[in-house]
C-alpha positions in Angstrom: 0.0 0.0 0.0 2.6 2.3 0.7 4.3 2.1 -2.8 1.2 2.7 -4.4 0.6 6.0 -1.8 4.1 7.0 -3.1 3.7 6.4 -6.7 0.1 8.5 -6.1 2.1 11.5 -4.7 4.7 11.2 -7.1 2.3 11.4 -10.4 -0.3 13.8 -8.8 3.2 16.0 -7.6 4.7 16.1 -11.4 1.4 16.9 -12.8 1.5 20.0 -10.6 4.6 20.8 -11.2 5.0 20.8 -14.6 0.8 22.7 -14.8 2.5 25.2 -12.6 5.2 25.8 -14.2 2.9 26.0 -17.6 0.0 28.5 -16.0 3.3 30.9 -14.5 4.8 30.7 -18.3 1.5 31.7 -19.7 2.0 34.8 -17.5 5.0 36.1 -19.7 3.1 34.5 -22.9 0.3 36.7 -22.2 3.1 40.2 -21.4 4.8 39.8 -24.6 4.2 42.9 -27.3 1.8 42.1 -29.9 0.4 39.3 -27.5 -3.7 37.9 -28.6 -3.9 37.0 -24.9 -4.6 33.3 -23.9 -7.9 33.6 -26.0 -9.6 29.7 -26.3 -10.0 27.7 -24.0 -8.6 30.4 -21.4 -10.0 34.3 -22.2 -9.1 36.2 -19.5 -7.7 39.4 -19.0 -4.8 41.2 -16.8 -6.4 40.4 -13.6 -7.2 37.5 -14.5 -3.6 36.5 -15.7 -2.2 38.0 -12.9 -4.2 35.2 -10.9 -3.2 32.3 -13.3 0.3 33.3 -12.5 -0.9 32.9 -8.8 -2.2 29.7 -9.0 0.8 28.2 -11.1 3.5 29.3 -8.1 1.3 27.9 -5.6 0.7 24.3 -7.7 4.8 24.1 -7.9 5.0 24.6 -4.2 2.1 21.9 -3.7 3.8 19.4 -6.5 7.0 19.7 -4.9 5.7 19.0 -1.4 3.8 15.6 -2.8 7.2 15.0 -4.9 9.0 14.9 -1.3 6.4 12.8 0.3 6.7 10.0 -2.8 10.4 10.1 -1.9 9.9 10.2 2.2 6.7 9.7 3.3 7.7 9.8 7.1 9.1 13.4 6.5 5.3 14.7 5.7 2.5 12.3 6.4 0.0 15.1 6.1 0.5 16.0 2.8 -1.4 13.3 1.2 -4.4 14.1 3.5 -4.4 17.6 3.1 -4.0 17.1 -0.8 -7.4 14.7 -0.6 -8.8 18.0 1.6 -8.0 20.3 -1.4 -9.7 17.6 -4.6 -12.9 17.5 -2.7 -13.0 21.1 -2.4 -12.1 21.2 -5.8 -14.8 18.6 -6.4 -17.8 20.4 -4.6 -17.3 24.1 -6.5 -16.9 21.7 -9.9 -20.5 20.4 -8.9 -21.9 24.1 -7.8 -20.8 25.4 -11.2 -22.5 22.3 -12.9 -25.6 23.1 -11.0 -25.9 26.6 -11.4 -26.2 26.7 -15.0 -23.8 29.9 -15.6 -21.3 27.7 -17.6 -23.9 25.7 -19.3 -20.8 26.3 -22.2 -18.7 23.4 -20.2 -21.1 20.9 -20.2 -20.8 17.8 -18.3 -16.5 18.6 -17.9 -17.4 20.0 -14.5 -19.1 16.9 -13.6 -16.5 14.8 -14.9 -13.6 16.6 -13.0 -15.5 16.3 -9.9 -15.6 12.3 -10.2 -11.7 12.3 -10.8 -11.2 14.5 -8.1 -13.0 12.6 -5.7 -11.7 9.3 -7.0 -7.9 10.4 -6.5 -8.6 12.0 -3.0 -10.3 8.4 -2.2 -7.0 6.8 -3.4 -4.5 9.1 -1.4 -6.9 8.3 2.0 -7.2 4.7 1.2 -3.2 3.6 -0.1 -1.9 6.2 3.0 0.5 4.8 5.1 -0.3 3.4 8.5 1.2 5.9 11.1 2.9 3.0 12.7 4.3 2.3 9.3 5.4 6.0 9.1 
């Protein structure tokens, strides 16, 4: 079980690293002269930017944290919980914005992130390590 915990952290920890390091890039794609923007699938503005940039520091910090725990999970046993924490928030505003009908554009992609999300939190609380195993 614990292999599998650390293979978890060390896929979901990559994949936010490199979409962090890909939504802070998009930040000096979006500055340079002459620049359409992000335009499809991502049309936003400079605040809006500003906040993609944001969220793409704080997903490197977060990959890196669940790239440590795949190598050590006795140095951070929280940080597989806390991840599972963040996918069913993630989860529940995915099914808000399904229900409320404002991004009726989406279609069933909301829905369809929510399951994922709340599959993968399942697996990080289910494959985590005992604590007399960490």
């Amino acid at each position: 079980m614990a292999a599998t915990y650390r293979i978890l952290c060390g896929a979901l920890g990559l994949g936010m690293l490199l979409g962090g390091l890909a939504f802070f890039a998009s930040f000096f794609q979006f500055q340079m002269p002459n620049s359409p923007g992000l335009g499809e699938p991502l049309p936003v503005g400079v605040n809006g930017i500003y906040f993609v940039a944001f969220t793409g520091c704080c997903l490197v910090a977060w990959g890196g944290c669940l790239l440590g725990a795949a190598r050590d999970a006795r140095a951070a046993p929280w940080i597989g919980t806390w991840t599972a924490v963040a996918l069913v928030l993630n989860a529940v505003y995915r099914l808000m914005v399904w229900l409320v009908g404002d991004y009726h554009a989406l279609g069933n992609l909301p829905r369809a992130e929510a399951a994922v999300f709340l599959l993968l939190a399942l697996a990080l609380l289910w494959t985590r390590p005992a604590k007399s195993a960490v």
